[in-house]
N, C-alpha and C positions, 0 to 999 in steps of 0.2 A: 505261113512259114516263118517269115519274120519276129511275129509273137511268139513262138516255138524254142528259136534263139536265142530272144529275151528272157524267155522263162530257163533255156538250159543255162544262161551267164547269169541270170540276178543277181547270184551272191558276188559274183566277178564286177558287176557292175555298181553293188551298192557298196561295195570294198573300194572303188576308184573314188566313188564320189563323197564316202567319208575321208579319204586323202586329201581330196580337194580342199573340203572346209577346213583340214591339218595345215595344209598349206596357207589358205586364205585366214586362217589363225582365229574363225568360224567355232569355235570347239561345242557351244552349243547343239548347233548344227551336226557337228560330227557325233555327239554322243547319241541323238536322237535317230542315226542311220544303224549304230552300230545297236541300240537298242532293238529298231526294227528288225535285224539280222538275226538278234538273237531269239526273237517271238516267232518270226518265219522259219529256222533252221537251230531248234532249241540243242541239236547236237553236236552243233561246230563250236570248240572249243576255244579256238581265232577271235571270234568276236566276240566271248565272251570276254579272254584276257585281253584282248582290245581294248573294251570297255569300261573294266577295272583300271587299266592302264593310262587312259586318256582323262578320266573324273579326275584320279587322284594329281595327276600334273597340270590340269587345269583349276584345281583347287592351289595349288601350290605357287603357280606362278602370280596367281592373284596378290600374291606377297610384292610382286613388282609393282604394282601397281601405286603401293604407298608411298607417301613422303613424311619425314625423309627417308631416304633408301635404307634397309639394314644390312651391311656389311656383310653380318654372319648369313640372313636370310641368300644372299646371292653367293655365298662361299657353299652353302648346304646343296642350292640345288646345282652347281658348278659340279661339287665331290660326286653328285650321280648320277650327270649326264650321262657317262657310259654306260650307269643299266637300263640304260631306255632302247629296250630291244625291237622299236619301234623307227626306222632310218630318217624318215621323214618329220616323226616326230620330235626324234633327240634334234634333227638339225631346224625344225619351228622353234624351241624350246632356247638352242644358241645364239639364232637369229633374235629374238626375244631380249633375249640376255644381255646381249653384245647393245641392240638398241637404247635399252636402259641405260647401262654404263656410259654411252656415249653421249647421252641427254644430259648427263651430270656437269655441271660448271668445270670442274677439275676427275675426269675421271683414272688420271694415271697416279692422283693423291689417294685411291680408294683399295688397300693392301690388307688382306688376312694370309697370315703368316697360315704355314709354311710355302702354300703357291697358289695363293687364291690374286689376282689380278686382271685390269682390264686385259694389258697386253695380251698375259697368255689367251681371252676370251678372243681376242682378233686375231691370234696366232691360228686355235683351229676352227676360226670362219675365212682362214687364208687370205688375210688383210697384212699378209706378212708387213711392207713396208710401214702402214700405220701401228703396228704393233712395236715396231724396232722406235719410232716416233715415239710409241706411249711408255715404254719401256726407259728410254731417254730421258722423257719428262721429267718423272719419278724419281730421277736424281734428282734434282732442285729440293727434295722432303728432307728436313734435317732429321739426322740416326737412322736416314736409310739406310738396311745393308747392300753397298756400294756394290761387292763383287759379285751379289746373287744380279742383281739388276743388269749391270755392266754382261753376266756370261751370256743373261736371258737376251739383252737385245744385240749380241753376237748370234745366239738363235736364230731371230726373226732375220737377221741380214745375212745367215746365209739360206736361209729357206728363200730371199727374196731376191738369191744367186747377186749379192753382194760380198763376194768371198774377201774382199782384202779390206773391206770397213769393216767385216765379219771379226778378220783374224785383230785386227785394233783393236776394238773394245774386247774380246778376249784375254789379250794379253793385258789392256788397261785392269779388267778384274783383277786378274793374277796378281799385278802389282798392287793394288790398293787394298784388295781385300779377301785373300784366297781363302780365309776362313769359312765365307759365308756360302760362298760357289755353292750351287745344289748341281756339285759332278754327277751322278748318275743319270742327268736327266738331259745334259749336253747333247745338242743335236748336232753336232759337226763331226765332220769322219775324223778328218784329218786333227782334230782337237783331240776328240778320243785317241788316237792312234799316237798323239805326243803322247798323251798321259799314260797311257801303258809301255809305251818305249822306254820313258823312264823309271817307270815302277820295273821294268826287267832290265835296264844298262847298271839302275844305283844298286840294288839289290838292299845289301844293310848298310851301305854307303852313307845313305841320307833315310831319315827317319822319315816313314809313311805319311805321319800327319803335317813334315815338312816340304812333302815334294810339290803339291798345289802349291806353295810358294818359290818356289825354285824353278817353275815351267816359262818365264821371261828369258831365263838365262837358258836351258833349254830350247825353245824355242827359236833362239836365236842360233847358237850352234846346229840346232838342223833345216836352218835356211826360211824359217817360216814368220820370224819376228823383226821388226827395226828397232835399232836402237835412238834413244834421245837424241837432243844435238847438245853438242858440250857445253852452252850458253845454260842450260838448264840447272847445273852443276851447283853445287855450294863447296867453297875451299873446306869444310871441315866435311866434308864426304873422300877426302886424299889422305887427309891429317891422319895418324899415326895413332898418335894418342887420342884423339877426337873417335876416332872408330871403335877402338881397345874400348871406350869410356862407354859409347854407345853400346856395343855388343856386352858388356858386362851388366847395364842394366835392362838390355832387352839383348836377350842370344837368337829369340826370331827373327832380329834385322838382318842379320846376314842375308838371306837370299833379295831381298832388297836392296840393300849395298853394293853384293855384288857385282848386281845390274848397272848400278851405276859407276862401279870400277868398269864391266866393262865395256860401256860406253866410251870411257874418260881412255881405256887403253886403247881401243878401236880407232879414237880421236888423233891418241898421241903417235902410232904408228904412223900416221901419215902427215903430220906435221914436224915443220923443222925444231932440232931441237938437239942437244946433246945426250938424250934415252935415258936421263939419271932419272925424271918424274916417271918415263913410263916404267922402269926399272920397279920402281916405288910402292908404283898402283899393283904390279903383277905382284909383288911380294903380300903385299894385302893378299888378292886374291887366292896364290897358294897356300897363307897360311890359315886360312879360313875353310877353304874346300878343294884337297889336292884331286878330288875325283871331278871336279866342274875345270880346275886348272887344266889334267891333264887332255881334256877333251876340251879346251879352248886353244891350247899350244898346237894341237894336233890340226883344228879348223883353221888357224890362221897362218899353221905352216903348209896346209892345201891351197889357199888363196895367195901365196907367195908373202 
């Protein structure tokens, strides 16, 4: 009776135990069960593309295996982890991956643009915190892009339910380098959910490829941001003519500056003073973006 059972599960059986050698990363092993499948049961389709399937990825991670590592080699089979329609294999294949990367002397130095990274590699082996680490690292590389880096390990911190280190280096991007942001790929609600707030509050207000830089100030009016402390300040960030002078050769400062008007106004409201300087800063402010002023007048007449 027992043999009977074996003989009705075989294929059930030698399908568990070419996983096994998938999992124990055995691939020898496993190609030679799936071959047997395919001699015993030439009509199951399964272990044919099995079969196909597992040669060619064990052919290919053998690439890991060199030194020195290549870059593109571990960007190519990254780009198509997800057609590994295979659950256990795609996730040997990451484990694999993620390994190597982390064997490396410096592995958060190792970037193929556009989102090839260790981080993201510990992002979906759910190493969130060591990803937010590696993501961090990677700032120290000079010409890194600051903001793509900065949004990624806002990523990883709140996938690692660190939501207010999360929303920091979010907005630290925003400020240093919203050009580079790979927005569509932001994993935070509440980020998403600024960023469409004010793509529908500014409307033709503010220019599309300007609002990534305008989400500090943003931000802050809808409760989700801090601002600097005034110590941070330079006197030609008040100056008059020192700003005229900046925004004439750069007109992208503005959402930068204003952050720090209004910092310096935020400061001046509650220190003593006769209101001419903060008078000063607000008139910067309005005359640069009366749609960011009138929705700061409005927040700070809510807060008394």
């Amino acid at each position: 009776m027992q043999l009977d059972l074996f003989e009705d599960n075989k294929s059930g059986i030698l399908f568990n135990i070419a996983d096994e050698f998938i999992r124990e990363r055995e691939f020898d092993q496993a190609l030679s069960v799936y071959r047997q499948l395919q001699q015993e049961y030439p009509a199951d389709r399964h272990s044919a593309a099995l079969l196909e399937l597992l040669d060619e990825w064990s052919r290919e991670l053998d690439g890991l295996a060199i030194d020195p590592l290549d870059p593109e080699k571990c960007n190519s089979i990254w780009k198509r982890l997800d057609s590994i329609s295979h659950p256990l294999l795609r996730r040997t294949v990451l484990d694999l991956l993620a390994a190597r990367l982390s064997a490396l002397p410096e592995p958060a130095w190792l970037y193929v643009a556009p989102r090839f990274h260790c981080g993201h590699v510990l992002l979906e082996s759910g190493c969130y915190p060591e990803a937010a680490d590696c993501f961090g690292a990677a700032l120290s590389v000079p010409g890194l892009e600051r903001g793509r880096f900065l949004a990624w390990r806002g990523d990883a911190l709140t996938l690692a339910n660190q939501p207010e280190d999360a929303l920091n280096s979010y907005c630290e991007a925003f400020l240093d380098d919203p050009g580079s942001i790979d927005l569509p790929f932001i994993k935070n609600r509440t980020i998403r959910d600024l960023i469409a707030s004010l793509g529908f509050e500014a409307g033709d207000e503010i220019d599309e490829e300007q609002q990534t830089a305008w989400l500090p100030v943003w931000g802050w009016l809808q409760g989700l941001f801090s601002l600097p402390l005034p110590s941070l300040f330079s006197a030609e960030s008040f100056d008059s003519a020192s700003c005229k002078a900046m925004i004439a050769a750069d007109p992208d400062c503005v959402p930068r500056l204003w952050f720090d008007w209004l910092a310096r106004a935020e400061w001046l409201r509650s220190a003593p003073g006769d209101g001419r300087e903060l008078a000063a800063v607000r008139r910067l402010m309005k005359k640069t973006s009366g749609f960011m002023f009138s929705y700061y007048l409005d927040t700070v007449r809510g807060k008394g």
